[in-house]
C-alpha positions in Angstrom: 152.2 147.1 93.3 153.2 150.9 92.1 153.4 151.7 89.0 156.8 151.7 87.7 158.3 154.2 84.8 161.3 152.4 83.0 163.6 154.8 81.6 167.3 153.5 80.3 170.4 153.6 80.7 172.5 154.6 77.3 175.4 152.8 77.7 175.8 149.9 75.8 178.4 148.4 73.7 176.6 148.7 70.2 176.5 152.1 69.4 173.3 154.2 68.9 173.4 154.4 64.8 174.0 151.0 64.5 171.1 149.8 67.0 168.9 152.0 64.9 169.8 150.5 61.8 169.7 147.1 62.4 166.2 147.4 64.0 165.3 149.6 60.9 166.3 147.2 58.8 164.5 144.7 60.5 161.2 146.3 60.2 161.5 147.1 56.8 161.8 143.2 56.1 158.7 142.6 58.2 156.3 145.5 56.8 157.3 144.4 53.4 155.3 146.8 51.2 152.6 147.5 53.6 152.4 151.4 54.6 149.3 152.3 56.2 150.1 150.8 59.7 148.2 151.0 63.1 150.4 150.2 66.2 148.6 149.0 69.2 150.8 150.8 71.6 150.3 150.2 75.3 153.3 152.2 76.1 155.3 149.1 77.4 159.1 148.1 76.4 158.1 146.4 73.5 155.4 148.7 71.5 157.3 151.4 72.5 160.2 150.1 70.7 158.3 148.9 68.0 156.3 152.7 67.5 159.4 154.5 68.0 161.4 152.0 65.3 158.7 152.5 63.2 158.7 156.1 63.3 162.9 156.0 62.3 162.1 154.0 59.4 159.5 156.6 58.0 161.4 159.5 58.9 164.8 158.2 58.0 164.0 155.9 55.1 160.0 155.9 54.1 158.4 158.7 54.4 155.4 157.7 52.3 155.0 155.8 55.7 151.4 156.4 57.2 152.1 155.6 60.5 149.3 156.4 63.7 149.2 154.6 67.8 145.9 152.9 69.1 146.3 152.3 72.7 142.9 150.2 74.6 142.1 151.8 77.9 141.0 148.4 79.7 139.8 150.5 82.8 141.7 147.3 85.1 144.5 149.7 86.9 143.9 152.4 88.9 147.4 153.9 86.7 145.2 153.6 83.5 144.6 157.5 83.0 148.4 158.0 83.7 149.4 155.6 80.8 147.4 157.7 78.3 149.2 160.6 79.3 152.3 158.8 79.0 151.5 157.4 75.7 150.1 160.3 74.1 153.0 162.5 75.2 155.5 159.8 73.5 153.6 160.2 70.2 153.7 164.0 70.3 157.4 163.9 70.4 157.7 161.8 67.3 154.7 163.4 66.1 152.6 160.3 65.4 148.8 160.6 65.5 147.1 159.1 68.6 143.9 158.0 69.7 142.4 155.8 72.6 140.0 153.3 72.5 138.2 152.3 75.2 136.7 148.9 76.4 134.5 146.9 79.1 136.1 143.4 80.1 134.2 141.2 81.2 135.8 138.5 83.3 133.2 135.7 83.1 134.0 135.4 79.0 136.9 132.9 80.3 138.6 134.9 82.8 140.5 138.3 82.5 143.4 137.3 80.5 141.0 136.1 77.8 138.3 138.8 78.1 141.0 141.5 77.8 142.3 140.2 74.6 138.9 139.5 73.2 138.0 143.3 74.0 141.2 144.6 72.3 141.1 142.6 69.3 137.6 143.7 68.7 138.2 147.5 69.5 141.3 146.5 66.7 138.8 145.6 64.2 136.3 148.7 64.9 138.9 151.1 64.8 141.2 149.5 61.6 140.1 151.7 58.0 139.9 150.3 54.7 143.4 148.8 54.1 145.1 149.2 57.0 147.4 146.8 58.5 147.4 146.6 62.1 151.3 145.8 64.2 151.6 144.4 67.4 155.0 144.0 69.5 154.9 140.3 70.6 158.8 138.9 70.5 160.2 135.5 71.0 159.6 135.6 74.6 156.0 135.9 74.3 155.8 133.2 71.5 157.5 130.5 74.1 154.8 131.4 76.5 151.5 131.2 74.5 153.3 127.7 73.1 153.5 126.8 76.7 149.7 127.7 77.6 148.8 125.2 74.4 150.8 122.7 75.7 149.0 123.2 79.2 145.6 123.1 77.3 146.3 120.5 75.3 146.1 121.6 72.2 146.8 120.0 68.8 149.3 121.6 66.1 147.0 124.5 65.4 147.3 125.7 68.9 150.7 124.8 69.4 152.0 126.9 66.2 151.3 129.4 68.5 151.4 133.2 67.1 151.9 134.0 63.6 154.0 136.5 62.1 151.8 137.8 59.1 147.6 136.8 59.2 144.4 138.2 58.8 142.0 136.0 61.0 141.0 138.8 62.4 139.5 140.7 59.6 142.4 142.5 59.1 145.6 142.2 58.7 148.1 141.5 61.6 151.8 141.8 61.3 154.0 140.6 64.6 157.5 141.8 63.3 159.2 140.8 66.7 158.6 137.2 67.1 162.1 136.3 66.3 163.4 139.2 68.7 163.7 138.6 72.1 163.4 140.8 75.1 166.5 141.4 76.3 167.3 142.1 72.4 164.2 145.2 72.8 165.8 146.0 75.8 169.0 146.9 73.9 167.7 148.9 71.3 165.4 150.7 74.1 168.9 151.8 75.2 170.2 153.0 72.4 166.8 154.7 71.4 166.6 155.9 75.2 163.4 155.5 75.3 161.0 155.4 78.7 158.2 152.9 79.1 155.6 151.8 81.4 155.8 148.6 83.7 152.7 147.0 84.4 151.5 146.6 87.6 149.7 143.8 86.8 152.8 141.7 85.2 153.9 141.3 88.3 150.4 139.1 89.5 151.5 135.4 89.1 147.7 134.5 89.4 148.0 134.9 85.8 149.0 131.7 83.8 151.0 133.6 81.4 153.1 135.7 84.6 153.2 132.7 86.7 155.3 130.9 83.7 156.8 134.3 83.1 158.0 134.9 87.0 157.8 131.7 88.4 158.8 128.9 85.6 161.4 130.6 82.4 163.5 132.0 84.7 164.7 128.1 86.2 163.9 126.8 82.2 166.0 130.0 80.3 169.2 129.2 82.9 169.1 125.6 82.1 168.7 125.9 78.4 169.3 129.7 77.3 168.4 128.5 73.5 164.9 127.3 75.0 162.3 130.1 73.5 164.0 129.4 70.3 163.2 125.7 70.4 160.2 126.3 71.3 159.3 128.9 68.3 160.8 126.0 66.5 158.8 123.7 67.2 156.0 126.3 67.1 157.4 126.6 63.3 157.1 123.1 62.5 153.3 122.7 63.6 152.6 125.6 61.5 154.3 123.7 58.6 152.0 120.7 59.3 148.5 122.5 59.8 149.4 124.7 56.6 150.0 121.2 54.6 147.0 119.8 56.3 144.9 122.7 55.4 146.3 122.1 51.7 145.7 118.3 51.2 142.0 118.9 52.8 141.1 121.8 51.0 139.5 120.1 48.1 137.6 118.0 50.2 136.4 120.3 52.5 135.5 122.9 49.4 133.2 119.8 48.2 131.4 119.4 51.3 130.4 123.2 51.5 127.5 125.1 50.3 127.2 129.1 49.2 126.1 129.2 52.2 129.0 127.4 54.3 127.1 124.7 55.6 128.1 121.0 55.8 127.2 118.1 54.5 126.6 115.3 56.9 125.7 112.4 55.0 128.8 113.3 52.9 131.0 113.9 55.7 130.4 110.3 56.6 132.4 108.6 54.2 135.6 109.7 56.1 137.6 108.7 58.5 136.6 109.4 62.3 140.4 111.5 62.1 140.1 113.2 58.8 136.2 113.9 59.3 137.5 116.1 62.7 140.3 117.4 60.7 137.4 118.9 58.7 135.1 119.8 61.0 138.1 121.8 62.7 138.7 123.7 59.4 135.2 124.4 58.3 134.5 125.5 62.0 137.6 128.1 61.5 136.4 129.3 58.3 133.4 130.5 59.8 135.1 132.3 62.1 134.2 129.3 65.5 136.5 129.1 68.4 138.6 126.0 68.2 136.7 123.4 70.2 138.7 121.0 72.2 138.5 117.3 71.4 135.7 116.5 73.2 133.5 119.5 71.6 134.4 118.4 68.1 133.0 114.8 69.5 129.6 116.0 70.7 129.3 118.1 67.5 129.3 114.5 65.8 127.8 112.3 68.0 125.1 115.0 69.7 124.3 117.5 66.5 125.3 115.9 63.1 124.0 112.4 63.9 120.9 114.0 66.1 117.4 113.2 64.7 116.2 115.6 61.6 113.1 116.8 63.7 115.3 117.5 66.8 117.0 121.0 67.6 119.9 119.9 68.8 123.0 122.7 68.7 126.3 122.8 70.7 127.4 126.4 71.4 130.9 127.5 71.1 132.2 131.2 72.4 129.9 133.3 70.5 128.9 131.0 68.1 126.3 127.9 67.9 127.0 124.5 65.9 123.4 123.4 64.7 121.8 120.9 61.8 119.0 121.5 59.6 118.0 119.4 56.3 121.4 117.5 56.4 123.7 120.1 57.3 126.1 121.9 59.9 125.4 125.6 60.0 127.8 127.6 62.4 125.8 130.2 63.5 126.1 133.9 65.8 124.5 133.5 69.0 121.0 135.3 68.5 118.8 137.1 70.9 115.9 136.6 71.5 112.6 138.6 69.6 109.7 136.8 70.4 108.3 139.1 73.4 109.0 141.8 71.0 105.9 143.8 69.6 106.4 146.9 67.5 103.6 149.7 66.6 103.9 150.7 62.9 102.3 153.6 61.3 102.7 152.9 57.5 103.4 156.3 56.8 106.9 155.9 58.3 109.4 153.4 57.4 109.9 150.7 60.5 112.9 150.1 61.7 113.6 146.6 62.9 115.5 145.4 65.8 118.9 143.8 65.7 119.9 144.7 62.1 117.4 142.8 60.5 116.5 146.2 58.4 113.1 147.7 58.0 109.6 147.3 56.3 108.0 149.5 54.2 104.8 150.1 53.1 104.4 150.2 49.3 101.1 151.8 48.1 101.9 151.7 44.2 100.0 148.8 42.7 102.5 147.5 40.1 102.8 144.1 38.7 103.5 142.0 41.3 101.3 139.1 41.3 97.6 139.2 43.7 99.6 137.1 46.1 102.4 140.1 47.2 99.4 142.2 48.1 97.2 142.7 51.1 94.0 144.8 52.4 94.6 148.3 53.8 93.5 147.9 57.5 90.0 148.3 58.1 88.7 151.3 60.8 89.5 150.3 64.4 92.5 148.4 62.9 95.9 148.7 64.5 98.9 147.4 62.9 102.0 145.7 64.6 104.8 143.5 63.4 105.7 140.7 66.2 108.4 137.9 66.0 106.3 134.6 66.8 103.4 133.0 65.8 101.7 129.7 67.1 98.7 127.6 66.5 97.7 127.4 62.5 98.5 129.3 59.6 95.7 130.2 56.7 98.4 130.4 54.2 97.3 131.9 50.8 97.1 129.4 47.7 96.7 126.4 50.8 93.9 124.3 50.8 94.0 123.7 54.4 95.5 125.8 57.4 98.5 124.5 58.8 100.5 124.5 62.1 103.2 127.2 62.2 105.9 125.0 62.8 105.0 122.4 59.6 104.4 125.8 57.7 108.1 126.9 58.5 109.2 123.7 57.6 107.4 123.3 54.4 109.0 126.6 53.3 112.1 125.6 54.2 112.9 128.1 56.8 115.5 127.1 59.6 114.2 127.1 63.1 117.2 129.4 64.2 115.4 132.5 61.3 111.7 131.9 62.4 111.8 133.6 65.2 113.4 136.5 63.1 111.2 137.1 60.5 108.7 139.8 61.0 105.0 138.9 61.2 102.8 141.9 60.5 99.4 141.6 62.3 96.4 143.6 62.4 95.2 144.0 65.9 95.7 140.1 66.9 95.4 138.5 63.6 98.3 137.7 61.6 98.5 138.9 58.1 101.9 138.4 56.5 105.2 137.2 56.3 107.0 139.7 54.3 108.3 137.7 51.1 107.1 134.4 52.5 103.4 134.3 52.8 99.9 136.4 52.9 97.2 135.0 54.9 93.3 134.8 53.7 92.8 137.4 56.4 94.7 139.3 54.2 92.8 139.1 51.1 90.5 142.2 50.1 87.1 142.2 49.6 84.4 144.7 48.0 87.2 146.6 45.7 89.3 147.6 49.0 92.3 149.5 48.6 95.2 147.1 48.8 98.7 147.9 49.6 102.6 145.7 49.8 104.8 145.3 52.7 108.2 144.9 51.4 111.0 143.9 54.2 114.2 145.2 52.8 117.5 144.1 54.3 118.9 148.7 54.4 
């Protein structure tokens, strides 16, 4: 389908002052004292109305207003590089600052509707600055549909209270000032601001869950019950109410069962009830930033990784993120890859930078009073010197009686089996020297007064 160019019509009953002020008036309620605000504009109906409101309010009203237009280039439509033009031109009439963020979507991370939002919500977070509050146009309309995809999924009362008006899961903070708008109410005020906006081709695609409810299902559901999408954000309301209570009445609990480092207690968590031990589980999972698993996730986390056997490695991934158990305790975790083919050449002259920000090693040739055990020989001639990510067989472990397998060594010092293979190993040709700040082999130790020197891994 083309793309399509919306521009109004002016005539409308409510005059054009009034339309301004009521919507100005609106968003003055919703910003609160917030000033600094990002607008991910996509130069549709409703961010258009929402930018150009926006900019009313600070040139009318607010001029302390710091007010600037993100749009996300998904690179989908073949009309992509037309809607940039369009957008940026809209912003250098109402002289708002605009910039355009680009991003890959990939459509096996749960299909293109999903992968799209993932890829804008991150570009969000990378291109938010200290303090800024980020606004995004979603009205009534869209609130009744994402309820709707919940209720397809079937989701509990934290899915089904649907889209907040004011949160910060994100990192940042999100304002949606239009959730109790609808679209034939942005319509209007596009009128009276006369505005021009982009249509979508791809709104039109009823592949999509949320256009095939959009096209094929409100239309029937809005002429039957016009006060529907208000029930529905109702109701949406309501389950809010309920997980906000819920998140209240468990927080004690849950604050008890958590670490400094946010793990969970198993042995603990089994006290409770099989419904308030998944309440729990759901809210620590969201506190560390897990997707919501669905009933039967939060089940196999139980059955398959709390209750596994302390020597297994049992884990359950979700999204991004992987649920495992060490020593007692749920750790939700980033998906990690993997270092051990990795083999870096280090010439202690120069500081070494280490792969996937685990930060860098340097050499430290100023004997100070650190203890015999922090330092190790100088490499003898013939000598190289490379840091590696694995090691296997048995470990000569300083201040040991005994060598000991790698595995039983890690485990002794308490090391999860997720960071062993993350902890850099310095070896001298193929023997293995240190651990920086865990261990020092005997290979290590000097003999006949050589010169001795410190590795120190620092986290900059």
């Amino acid at each position: 389908m083309a793309c399509r160019w919306n521009c109004t019509n002016p005539d409308y009953p409510m005059s054009s002052k009034l339309a301004v002020t009521f919507l100005s008036k609106h968003l003055l309620n919703k910003i609160g004292d917030a000033r600094r605000l990002c607008v991910a504009f996509s130069g549709g109906l409703d961010s258009s109305v929402l930018l150009a409101g926006l900019a009313e309010l600070r040139d009318k009203a607010l001029p302390d207003i710091e007010l600037r237009a993100l749009h996300i280039h998904h690179g989908l439509s073949q009309f992509a590089d037309d809607w940039v033009a369009h957008c940026q031109t809209f912003c250098q009439q109402r002289d708002i600052p605009f910039s355009v963020a680009k991003v890959q979507v990939d459509a096996q991370e749960g299909g293109i509707e999903a992968a799209a939002r993932t890829a804008r919500y991150q570009a969000f977070a990378e291109s938010l600055t200290a303090g800024e509050v980020l606004l995004t146009a979603q009205h009534l309309n869209d609130q009744c549909e994402t309820f709707m995809l919940a209720l397809k999924r079937g989701s509990g009362p934290a899915g089904l209270s649907a889209m907040s008006g004011d949160s910060s899961i994100h990192g940042y903070r999100l304002l949606r000032p239009f959730l109790e708008l609808s679209r034939e109410q942005l319509e209007e005020y596009a009128k009276q601001l006369k505005l021009s906006w982009i249509e979508d081709d791809s709104n039109r695609d009823a592949r999509f869950d949320r256009n095939f409810l959009r096209l094929d299902i409100f239309p029937a559901l809005y002429q039957r019950w016009p006060h529907f999408a208000q029930a529905t954000a109702r109701s949406a309301s309501l389950c809010a109410e309920q997980e906000t209570l819920l998140d209240e009445l468990l927080s004690e609990s849950l604050t008890s069962l958590t670490d400094e480092q946010g793990s969970l207690s198993v042995e603990r968590l089994k006290a409770f009830s099989a419904v308030r031990r998944s309440a729990l589980l759901r809210r620590w999972l969201a506190s560390r930033g897990a997707r919501m698993p669905s009933r039967e996730q939060l089940q196999r986390i139980w059955d398959e990784v709390a209750l596994s056997r302390e020597d297994a490695q049992a884990q359950l991934v979700l999204g991004k993120m992987v649920v495992r158990r060490f020593r007692g305790r749920l750790y939700v975790l980033p998906e990690r890859r993997s270092l051990k083919d990795q083999i870096l050449c280090w010439d202690p002259a120069e500081k070494l930078t280490l792969p996937d920000g685990l930060g860098c090693l340097i050499a430290d040739h100023v004997l100070i009073a650190q203890g015999a055990d922090c330092l190790i020989r100088q490499p003898r001639a013939g000598e190289k010197i490379t840091v590696r990510f694995q090691v296997q067989g048995y470990i000569e472990k300083v201040g040991r009686d005994r060598a000991r397998q790698a595995k039983k060594l890690w485990s002794e010092l308490g090391v999860p089996p997720w960071e062993r293979g993350r902890i850099p190993l310095v070896y001298y040709n193929d023997q293995l020297m240190a651990a920086p700040g865990w261990f020092i082999t005997r290979q290590s130790r000097a003999e006949n007064n050589e010169a001795q020197w410190r590795i120190i891994w620092s986290a900059a």
